[in-house]
C-alpha positions in Angstrom: 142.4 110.2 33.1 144.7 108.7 30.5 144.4 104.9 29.3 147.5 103.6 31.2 146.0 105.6 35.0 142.2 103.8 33.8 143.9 100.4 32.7 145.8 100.2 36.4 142.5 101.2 37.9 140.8 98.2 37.2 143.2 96.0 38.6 143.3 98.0 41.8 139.5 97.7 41.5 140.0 93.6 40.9 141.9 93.8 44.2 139.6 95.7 46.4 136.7 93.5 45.4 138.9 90.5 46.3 139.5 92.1 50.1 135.9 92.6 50.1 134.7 89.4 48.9 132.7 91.5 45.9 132.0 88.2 43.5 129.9 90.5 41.6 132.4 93.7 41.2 135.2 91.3 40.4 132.7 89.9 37.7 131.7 92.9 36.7 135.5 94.3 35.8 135.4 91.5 32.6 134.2 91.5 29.5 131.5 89.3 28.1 134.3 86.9 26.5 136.4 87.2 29.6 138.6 84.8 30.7 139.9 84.0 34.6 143.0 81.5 34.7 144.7 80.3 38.4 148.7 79.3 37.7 150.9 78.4 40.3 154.6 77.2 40.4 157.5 75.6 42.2 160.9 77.6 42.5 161.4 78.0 38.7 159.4 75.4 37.0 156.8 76.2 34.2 153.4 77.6 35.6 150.9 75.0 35.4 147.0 76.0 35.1 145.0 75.0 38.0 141.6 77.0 37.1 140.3 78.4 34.5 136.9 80.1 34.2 135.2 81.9 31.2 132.4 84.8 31.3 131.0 87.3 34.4 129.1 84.4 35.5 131.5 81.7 36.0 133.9 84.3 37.1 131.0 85.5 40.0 130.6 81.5 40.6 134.2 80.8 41.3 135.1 83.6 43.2 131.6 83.3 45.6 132.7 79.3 46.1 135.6 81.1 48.2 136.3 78.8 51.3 138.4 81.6 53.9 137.0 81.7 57.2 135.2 84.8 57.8 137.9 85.9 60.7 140.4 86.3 58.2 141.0 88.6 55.4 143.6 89.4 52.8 145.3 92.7 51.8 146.5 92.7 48.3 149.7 94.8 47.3 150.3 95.5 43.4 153.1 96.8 42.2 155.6 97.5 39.1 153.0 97.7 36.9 154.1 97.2 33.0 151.2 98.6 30.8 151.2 98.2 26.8 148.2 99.8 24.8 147.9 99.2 21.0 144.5 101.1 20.4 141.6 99.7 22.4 143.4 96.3 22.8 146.3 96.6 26.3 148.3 94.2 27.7 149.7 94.6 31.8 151.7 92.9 33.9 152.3 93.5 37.5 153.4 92.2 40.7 151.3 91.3 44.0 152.2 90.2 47.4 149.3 89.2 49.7 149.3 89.6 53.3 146.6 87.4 55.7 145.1 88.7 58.8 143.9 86.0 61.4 141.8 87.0 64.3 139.9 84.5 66.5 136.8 86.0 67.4 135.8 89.6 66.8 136.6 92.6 68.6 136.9 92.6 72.0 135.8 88.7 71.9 138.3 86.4 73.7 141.2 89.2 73.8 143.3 89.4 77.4 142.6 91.8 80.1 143.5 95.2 79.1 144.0 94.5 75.3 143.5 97.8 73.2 144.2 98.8 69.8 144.6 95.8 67.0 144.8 91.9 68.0 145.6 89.0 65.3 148.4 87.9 63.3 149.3 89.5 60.0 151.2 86.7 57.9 152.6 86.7 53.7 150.4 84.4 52.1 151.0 85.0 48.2 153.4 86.5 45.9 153.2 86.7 42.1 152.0 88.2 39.1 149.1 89.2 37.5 148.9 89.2 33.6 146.0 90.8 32.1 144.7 91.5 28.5 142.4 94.2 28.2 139.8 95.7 25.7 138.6 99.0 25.7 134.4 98.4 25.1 132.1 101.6 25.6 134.6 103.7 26.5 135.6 101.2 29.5 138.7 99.1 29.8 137.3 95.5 30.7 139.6 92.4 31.0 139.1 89.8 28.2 141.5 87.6 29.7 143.4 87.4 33.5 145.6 85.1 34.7 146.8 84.9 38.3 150.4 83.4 38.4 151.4 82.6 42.0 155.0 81.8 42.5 154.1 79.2 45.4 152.8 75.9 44.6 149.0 75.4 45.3 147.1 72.0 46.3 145.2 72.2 44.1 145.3 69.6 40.5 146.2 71.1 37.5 143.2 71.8 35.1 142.8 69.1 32.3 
């Protein structure tokens, strides 16, 4: 597989673990020195940091402190991936769009008479871009550094 295929892998990776609720795989797609960063933004202002996390273990913490019911989920969409490799060192940028499944209950639970198929709500949630840094260790790309820009603003304080 070439280096840009493997370097898009592990964001599509990133994003399955995130559907899953994988703290560990997400955590396990970063290098030692790797860095997670949360940005968020109204209409065209400057992003402004809201978290920032360093190493597999804070990265495993943050993403394991996740507060979303367990009747919803997430489906994440990348896209227009940009991909620059200098050696072992790549940089990629690429767009995501988010959709949110709520359900109340689980299957069969609560539905009408004679419901079949799918029930819930599917609403977009996010939308944004991912920027990643990449190093190749061990013959592995890892991400030394990934920041999560969400083009919608976020209640949440900016980091200090």
């Amino acid at each position: 597989m070439s280096d840009r295929l493997e370097i898009i892998e592990v964001l599509a990776r990133y994003v399955r673990a995130l559907e899953e609720r994988d703290a560990k795989a997400i955590a396990a797609l970063f290098a030692p020195e790797g860095a997670f960063e949360i940005q968020s933004r109204s209409g065209r202002e400057a992003y402004a940091t809201r978290v920032t996390v360093t190493g597999p273990g804070q990265i495993q913490a943050l993403m394991e402190s996740g507060t979303m019911p367990s009747t919803r989920g997430n489906q994440y969409f990348t896209t227009d991936h940009i991909v620059d490799i200098d050696g072992d060192e790549a940089r990629m940028d690429a767009q995501f769009l988010t959709v949110e499944s709520n359900v109340e209950g689980t299957a069969g639970q609560n539905w009408p008479v004679g419901s079949v198929m799918l029930q819930g709500a599917l609403a977009l949630s996010m939308a944004g871009h991912y920027a990643s840094v990449l190093r190749k260790i061990d013959g592995r790309w890892a991400l030394t550094s990934h920041c999560v820009r969400h083009n919608l603003p976020m209640a949440v304080p900016p980091a200090k």
